[in-house]
Biopython code that builds the backbone (N, CA, C, O; Angstrom):
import numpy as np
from Bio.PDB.StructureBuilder import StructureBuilder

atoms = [
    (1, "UNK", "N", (15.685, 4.775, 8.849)),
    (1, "UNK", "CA", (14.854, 4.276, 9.916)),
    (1, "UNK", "C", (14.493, 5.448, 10.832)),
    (1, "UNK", "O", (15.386, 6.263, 11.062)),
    (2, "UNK", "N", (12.943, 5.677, 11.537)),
    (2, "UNK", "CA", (12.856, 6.847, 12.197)),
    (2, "UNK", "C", (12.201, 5.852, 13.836)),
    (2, "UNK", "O", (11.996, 4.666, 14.093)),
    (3, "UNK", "N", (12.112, 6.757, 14.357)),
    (3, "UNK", "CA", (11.867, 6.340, 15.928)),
    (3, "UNK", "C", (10.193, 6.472, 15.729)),
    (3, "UNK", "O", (9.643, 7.125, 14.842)),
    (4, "UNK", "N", (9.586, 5.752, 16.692)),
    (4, "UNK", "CA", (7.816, 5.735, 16.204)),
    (4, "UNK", "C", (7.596, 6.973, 17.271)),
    (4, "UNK", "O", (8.186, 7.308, 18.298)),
    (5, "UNK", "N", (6.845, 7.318, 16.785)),
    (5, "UNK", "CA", (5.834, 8.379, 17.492)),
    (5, "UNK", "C", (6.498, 9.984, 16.623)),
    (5, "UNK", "O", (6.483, 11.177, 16.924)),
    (6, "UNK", "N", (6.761, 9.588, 16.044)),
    (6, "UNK", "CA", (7.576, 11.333, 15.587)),
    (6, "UNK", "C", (7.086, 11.573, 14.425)),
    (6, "UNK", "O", (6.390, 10.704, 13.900)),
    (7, "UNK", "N", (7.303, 12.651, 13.839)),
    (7, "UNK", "CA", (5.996, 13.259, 12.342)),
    (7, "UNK", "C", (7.082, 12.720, 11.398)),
    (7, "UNK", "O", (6.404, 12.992, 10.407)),
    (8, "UNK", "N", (7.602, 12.470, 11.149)),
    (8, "UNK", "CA", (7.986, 11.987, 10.273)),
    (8, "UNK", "C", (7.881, 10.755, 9.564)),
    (8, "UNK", "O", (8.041, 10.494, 8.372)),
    (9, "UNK", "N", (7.504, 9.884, 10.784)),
    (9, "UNK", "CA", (6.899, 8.267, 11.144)),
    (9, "UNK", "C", (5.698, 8.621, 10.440)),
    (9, "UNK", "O", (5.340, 8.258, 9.319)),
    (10, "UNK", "N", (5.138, 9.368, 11.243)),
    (10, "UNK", "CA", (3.289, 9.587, 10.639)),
    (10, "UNK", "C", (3.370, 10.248, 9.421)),
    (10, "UNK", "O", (2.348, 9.857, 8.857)),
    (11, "UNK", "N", (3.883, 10.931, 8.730)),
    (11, "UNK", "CA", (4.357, 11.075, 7.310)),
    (11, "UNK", "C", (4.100, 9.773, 6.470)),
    (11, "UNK", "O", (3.068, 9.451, 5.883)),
    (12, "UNK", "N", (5.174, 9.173, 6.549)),
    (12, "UNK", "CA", (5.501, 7.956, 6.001)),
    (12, "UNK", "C", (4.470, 7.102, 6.228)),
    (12, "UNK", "O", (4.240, 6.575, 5.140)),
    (13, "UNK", "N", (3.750, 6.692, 7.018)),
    (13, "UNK", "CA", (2.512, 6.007, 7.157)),
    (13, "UNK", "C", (1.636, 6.523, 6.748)),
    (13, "UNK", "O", (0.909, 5.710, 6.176)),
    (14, "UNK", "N", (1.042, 8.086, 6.700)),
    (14, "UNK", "CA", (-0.382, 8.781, 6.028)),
    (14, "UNK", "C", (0.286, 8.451, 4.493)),
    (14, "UNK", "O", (-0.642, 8.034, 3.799)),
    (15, "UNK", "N", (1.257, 8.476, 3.890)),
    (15, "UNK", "CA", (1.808, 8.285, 2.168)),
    (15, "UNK", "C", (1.444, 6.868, 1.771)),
    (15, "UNK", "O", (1.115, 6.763, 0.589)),
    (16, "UNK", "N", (1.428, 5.776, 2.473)),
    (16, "UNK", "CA", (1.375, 4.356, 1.963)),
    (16, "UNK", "C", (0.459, 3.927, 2.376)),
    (16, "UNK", "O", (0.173, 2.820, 1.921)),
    (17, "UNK", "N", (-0.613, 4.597, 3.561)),
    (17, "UNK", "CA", (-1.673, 4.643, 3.561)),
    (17, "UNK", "C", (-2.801, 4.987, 2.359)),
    (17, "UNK", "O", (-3.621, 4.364, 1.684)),
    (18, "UNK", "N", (-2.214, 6.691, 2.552)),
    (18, "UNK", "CA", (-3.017, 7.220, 1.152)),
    (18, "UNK", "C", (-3.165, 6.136, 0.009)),
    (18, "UNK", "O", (-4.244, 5.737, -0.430)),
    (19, "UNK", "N", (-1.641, 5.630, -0.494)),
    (19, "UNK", "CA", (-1.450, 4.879, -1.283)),
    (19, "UNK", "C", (-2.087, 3.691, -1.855)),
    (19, "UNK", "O", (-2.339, 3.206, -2.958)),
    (20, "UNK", "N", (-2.245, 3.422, -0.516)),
    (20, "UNK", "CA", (-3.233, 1.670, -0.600)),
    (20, "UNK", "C", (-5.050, 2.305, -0.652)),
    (20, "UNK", "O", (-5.934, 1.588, -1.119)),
    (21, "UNK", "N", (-5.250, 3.265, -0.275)),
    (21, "UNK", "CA", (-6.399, 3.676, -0.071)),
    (21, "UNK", "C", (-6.793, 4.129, -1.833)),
    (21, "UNK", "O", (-7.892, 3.736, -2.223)),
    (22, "UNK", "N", (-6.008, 4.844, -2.741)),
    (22, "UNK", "CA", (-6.405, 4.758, -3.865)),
    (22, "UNK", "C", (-6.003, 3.614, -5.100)),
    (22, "UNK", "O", (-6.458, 3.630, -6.244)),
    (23, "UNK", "N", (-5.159, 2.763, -4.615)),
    (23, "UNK", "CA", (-4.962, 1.627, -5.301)),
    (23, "UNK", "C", (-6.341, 1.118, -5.191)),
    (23, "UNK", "O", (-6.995, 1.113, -6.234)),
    (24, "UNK", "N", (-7.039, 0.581, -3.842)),
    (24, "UNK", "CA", (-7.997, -0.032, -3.457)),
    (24, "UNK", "C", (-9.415, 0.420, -4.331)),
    (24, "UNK", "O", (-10.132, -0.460, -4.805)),
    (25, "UNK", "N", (-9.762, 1.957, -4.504)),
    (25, "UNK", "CA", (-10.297, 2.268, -5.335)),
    (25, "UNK", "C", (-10.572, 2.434, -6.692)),
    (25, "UNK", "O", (-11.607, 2.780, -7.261)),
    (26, "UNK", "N", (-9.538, 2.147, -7.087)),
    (26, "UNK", "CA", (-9.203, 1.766, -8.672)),
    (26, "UNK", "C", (-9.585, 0.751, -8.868)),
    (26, "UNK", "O", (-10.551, 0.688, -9.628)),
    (27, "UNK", "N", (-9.204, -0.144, -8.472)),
    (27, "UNK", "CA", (-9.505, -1.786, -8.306)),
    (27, "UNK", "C", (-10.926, -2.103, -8.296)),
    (27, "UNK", "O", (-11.503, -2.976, -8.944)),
    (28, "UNK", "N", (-11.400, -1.276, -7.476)),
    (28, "UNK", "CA", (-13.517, -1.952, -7.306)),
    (28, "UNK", "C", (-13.937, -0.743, -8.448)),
    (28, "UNK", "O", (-15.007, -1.000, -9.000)),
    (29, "UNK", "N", (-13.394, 0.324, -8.828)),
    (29, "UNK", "CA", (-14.107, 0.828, -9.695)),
    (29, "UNK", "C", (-13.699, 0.314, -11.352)),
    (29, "UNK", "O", (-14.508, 0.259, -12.278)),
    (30, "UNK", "N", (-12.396, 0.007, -11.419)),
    (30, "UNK", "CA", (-12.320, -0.255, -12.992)),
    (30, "UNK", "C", (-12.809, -1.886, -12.961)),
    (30, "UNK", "O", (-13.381, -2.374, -13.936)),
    (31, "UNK", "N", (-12.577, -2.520, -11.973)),
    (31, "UNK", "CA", (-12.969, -3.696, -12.043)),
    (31, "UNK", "C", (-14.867, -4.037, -11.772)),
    (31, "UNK", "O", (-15.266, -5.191, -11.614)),
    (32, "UNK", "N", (-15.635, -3.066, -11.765)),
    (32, "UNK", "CA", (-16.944, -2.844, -10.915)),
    (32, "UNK", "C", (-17.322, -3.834, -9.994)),
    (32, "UNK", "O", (-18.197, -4.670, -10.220)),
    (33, "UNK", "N", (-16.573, -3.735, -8.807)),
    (33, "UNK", "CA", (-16.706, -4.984, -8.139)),
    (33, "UNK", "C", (-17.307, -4.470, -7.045)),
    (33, "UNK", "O", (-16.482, -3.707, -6.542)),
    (34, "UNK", "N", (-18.553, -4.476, -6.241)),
    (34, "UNK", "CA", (-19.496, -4.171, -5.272)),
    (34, "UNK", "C", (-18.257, -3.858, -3.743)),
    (34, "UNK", "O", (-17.199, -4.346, -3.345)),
    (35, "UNK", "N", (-19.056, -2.938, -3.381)),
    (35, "UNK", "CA", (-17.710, -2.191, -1.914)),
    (35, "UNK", "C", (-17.323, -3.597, -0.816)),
    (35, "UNK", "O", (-16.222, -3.806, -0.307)),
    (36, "UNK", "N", (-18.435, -4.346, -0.668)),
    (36, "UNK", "CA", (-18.184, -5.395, -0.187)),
    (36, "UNK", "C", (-17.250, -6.406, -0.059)),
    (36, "UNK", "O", (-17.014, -7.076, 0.946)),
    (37, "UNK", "N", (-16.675, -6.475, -1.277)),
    (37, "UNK", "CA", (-15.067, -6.514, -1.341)),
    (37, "UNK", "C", (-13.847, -6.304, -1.143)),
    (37, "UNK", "O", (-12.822, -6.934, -1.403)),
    (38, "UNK", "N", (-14.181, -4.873, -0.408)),
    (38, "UNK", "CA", (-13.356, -4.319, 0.169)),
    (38, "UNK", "C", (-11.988, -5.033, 0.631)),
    (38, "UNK", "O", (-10.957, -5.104, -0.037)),
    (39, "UNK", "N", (-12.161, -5.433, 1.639)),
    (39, "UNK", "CA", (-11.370, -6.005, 2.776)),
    (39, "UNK", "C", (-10.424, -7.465, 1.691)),
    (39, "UNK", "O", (-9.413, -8.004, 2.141)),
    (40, "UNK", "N", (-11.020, -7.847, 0.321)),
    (40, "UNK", "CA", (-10.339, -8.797, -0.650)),
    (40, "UNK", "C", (-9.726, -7.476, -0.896)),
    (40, "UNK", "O", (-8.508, -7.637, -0.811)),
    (41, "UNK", "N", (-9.935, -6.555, -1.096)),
    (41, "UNK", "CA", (-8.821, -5.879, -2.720)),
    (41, "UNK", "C", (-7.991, -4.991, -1.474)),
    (41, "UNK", "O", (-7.163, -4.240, -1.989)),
    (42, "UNK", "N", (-8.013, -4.917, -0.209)),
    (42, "UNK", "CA", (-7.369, -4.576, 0.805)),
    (42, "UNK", "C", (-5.992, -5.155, 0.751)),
    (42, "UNK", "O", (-4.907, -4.635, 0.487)),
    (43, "UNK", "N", (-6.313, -6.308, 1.055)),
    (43, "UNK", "CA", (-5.948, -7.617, 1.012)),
    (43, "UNK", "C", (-4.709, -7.764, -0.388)),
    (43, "UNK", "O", (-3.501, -7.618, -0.204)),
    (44, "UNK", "N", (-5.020, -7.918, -1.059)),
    (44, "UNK", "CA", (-4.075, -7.767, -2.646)),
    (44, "UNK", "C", (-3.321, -6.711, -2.314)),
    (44, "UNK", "O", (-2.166, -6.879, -1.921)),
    (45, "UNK", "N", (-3.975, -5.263, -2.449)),
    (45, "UNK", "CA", (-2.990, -4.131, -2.685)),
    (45, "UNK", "C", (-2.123, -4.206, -1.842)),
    (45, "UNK", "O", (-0.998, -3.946, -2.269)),
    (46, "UNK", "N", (-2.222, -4.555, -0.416)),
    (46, "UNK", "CA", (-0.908, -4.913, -0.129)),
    (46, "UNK", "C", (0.239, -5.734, -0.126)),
    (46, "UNK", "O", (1.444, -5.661, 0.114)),
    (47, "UNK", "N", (-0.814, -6.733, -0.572)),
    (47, "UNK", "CA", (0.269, -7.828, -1.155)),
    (47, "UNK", "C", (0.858, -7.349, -2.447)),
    (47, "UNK", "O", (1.708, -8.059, -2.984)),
    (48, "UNK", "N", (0.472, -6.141, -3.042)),
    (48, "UNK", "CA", (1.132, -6.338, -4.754)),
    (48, "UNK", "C", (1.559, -4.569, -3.760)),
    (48, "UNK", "O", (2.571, -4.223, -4.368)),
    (49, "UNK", "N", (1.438, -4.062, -3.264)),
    (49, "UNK", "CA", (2.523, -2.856, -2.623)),
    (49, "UNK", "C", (3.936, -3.361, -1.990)),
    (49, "UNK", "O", (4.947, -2.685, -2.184)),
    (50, "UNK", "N", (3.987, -4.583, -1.216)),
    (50, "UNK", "CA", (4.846, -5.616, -0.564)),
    (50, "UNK", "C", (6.138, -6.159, -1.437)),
    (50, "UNK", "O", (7.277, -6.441, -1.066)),
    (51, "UNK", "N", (5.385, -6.205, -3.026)),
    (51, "UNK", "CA", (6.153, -6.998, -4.061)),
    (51, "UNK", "C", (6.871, -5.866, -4.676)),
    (51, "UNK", "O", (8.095, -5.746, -4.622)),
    (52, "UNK", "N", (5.947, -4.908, -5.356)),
    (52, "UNK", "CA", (6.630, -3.993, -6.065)),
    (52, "UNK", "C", (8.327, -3.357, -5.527)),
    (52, "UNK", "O", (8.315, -3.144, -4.315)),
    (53, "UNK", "N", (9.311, -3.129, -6.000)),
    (53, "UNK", "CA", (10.311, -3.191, -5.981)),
    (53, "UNK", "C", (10.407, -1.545, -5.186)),
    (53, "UNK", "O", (9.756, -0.632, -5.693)),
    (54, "UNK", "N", (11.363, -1.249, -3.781)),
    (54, "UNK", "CA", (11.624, -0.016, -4.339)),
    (54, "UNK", "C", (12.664, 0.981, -4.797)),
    (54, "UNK", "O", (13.846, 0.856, -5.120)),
    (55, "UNK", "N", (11.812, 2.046, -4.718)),
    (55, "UNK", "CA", (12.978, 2.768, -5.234)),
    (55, "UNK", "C", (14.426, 3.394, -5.160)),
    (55, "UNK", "O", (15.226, 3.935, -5.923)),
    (56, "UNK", "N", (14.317, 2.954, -3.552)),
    (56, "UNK", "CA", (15.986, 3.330, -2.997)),
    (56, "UNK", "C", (16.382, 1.879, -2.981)),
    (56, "UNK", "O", (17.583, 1.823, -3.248)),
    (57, "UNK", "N", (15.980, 0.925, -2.821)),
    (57, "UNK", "CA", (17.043, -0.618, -2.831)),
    (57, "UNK", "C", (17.389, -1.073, -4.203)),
    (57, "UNK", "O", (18.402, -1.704, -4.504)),
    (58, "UNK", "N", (15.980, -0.500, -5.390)),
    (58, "UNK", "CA", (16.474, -1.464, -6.228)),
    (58, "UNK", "C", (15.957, -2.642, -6.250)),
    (58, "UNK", "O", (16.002, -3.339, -7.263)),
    (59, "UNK", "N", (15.247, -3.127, -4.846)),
    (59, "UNK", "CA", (15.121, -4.609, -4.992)),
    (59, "UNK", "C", (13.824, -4.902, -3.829)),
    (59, "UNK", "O", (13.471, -4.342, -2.791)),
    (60, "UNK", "N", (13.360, -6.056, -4.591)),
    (60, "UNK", "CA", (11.790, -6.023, -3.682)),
    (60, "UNK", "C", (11.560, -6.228, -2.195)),
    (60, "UNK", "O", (12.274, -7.193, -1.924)),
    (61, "UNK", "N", (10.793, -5.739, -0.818)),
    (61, "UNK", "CA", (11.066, -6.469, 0.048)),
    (61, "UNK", "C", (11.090, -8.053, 0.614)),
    (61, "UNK", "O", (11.478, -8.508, 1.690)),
    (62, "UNK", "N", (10.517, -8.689, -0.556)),
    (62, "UNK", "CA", (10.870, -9.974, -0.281)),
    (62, "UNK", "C", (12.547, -10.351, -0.403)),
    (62, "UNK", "O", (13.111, -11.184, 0.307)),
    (63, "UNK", "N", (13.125, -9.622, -1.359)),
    (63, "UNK", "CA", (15.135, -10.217, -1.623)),
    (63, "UNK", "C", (15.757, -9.614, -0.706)),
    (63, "UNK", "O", (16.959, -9.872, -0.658)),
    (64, "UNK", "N", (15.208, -8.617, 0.335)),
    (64, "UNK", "CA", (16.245, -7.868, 1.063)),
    (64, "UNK", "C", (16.679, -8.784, 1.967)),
    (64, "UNK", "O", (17.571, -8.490, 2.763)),
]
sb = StructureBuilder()
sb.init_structure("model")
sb.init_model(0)
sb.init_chain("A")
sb.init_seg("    ")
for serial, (resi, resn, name, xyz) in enumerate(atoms, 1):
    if name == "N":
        sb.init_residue(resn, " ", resi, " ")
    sb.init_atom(name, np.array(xyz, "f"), 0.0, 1.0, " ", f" {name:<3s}", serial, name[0])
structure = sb.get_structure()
């Protein structure tokens, strides 16, 4: 856990940012789905970033 306002915070947020930002693009381009959509496949990737399990628990944030 880090304290907000410190680079390390903003680290960790520009990474799962980045993250969702090229998930999101994959999605309207392999799927050719018009940019307008956006804010739907926004929408998902974080819901399927939310689910995916990670890698230090082991276990998804929904079981924690």
């Amino acid at each position: 856990m880090t304290i907000l306002y410190t680079p390390q915070y903003y680290g960790l947020v520009e990474r799962k940012n980045r993250t969702l930002v090229d998930m999101i693009n994959v999605i309207l381009l392999n799927a050719k789905l018009p940019n307008n959509l956006r804010s739907e496949v926004f929408l998902t990737t974080c819901h399927i970033h939310n689910i995916v399990s990670s890698k230090k628990l082991d276990v998804s944030p929904y079981e924690v």
